[in-house]
C-alpha positions in Angstrom: 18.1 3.9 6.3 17.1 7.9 6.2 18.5 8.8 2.9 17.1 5.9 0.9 13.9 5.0 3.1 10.1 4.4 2.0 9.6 7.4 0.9 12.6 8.0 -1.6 11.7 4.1 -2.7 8.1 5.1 -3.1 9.2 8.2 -5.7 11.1 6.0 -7.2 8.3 3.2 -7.6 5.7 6.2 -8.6 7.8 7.5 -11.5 9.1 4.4 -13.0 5.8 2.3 -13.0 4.2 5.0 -15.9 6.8 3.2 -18.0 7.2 -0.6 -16.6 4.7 -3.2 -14.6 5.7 -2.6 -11.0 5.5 -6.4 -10.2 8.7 -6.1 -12.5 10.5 -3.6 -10.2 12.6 -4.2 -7.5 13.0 -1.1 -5.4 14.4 0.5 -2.5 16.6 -1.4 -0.5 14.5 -1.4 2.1 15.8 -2.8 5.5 12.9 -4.9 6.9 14.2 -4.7 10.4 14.5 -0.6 10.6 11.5 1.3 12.3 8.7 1.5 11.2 8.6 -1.9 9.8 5.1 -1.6 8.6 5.7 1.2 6.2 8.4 -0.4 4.6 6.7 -3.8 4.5 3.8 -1.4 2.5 6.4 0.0 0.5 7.9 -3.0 -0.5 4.2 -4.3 -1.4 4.1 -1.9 -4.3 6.8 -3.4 -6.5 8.1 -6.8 -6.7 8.2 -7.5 -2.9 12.1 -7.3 -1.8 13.3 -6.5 1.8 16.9 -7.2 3.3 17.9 -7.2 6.8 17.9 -9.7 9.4 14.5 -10.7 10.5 16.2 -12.1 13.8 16.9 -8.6 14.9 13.4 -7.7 15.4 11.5 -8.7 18.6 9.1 -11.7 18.7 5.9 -9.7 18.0 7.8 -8.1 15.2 8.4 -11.7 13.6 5.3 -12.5 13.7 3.5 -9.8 12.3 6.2 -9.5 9.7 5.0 -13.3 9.1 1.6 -12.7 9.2 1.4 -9.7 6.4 3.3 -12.0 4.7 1.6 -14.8 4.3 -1.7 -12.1 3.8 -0.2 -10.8 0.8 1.6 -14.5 -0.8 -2.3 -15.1 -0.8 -3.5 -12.2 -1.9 -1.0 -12.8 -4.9 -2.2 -16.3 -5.7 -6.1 -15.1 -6.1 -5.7 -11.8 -7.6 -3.9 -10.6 -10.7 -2.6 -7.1 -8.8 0.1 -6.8 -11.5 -3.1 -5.7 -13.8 -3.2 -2.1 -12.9 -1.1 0.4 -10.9 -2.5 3.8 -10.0 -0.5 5.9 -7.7 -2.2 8.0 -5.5 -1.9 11.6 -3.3 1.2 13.6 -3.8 2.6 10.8 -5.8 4.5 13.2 -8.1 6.6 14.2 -5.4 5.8 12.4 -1.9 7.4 14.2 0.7 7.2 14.5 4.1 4.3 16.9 4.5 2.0 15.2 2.3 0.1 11.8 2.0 0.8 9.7 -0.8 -0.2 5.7 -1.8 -0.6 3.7 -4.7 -3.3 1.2 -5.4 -2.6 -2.2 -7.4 -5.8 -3.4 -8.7 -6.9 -6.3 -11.1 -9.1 -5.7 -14.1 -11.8 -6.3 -12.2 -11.0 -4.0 -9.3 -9.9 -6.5 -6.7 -6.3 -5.6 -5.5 -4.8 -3.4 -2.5 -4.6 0.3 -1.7 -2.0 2.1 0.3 -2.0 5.1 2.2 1.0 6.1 3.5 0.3 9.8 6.3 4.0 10.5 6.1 4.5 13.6 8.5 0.9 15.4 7.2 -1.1 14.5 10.2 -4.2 13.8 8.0 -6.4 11.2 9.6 -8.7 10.8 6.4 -7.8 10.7 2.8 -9.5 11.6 -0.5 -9.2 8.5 -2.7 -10.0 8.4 -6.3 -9.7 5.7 -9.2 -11.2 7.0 -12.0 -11.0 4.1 -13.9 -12.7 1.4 -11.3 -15.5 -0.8 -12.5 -18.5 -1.3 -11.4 -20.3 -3.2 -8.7 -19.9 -3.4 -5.0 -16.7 -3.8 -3.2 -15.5 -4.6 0.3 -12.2 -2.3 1.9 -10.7 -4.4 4.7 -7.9 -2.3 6.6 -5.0 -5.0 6.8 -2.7 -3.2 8.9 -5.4 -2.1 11.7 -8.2 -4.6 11.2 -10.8 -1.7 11.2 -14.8 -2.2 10.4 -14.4 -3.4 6.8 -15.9 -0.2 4.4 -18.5 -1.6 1.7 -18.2 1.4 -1.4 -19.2 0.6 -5.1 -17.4 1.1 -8.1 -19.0 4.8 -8.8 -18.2 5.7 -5.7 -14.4 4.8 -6.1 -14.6 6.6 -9.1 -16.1 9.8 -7.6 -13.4 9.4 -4.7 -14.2 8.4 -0.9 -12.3 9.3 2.4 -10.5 6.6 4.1 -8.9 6.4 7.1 -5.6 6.4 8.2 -4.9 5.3 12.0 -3.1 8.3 14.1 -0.9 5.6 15.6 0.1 3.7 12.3 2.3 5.4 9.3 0.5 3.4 6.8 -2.9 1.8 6.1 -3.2 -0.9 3.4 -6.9 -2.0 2.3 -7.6 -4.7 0.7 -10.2 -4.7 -2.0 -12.4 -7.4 -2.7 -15.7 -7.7 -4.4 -18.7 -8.2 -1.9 
């Protein structure tokens, strides 16, 4: 689990998707029942969604969350084309420990997910920035915390926003739906 982990499956994700769709990518080998579950579920969400282990290992409240941001993102799936658009974000050219990094998957018309991942920076609050999001006005729902939702509109995605990242969670995924 430490030497091929979320993060070394997030480079991995990051540089390959400039050249493939990463709903076509299975990536990392990520053990679903190895702390901390959430930011490999997170990882896993970036690519084609793949996680081994045995569920059964993990406690009762583990399962169910485990079955929970599943079933959120089989949905999310069904009514969003995600696989349009792929824009990694942070120090995605070479995550590392220190530094923040995430990705975003995002349909043509900007619905989708972003992910933050803290890593070991400590930042509580991250500049995000999609150049290319259209326009109109968009809800930001914090799936892994359930924080206030974050109405923003498409310039101001463009222009970049700050979004927070719980001190207690290694992750925060949003999900991105038009109000």
């Amino acid at each position: 689990p430490e030497s091929a982990g979320p993060l070394q499956a997030r480079l991995l994700l990051y540089q390959r998707s400039l050249a493939m769709p990463a709903e076509a990518m299975l990536i990392g080998n990520l053990l679903a029942d190895s702390p901390p579950i959430e930011e490999r579920f997170a990882t896993a969400i970036g690519s084609g969604p793949l996680l081994l282990g045995d569920l059964r290992q993990l406690s009762p409240a583990q399962q169910d969350w485990c079955t929970e941001k599943s079933r959120w993102f089989k949905r999310l799936r069904v009514r969003t084309p995600i696989s349009e658009g792929f824009f990694p974000l942070g120090a995605w050219l070479q995550p590392g420990a220190a530094s923040w990094d995430g990705f975003a998957r995002l349909s043509h018309n900007g619905e989708g997910l972003i992910a933050i991942f803290r890593n070991g920076s400590g930042v509580e609050k991250v500049p995000v920035q999609i150049p290319a999001f259209p326009d109109g006005a968009f809800r930001l729902h914090a799936v892994m915390t359930d924080m206030p939702a974050l109405d923003v509109s498409g310039k101001e995605l463009r222009g970049g926003i700050s979004l927070a990242v719980a001190s207690q969670h290694p992750v925060e995924v949003f999900e991105v739906s038009r109000v």
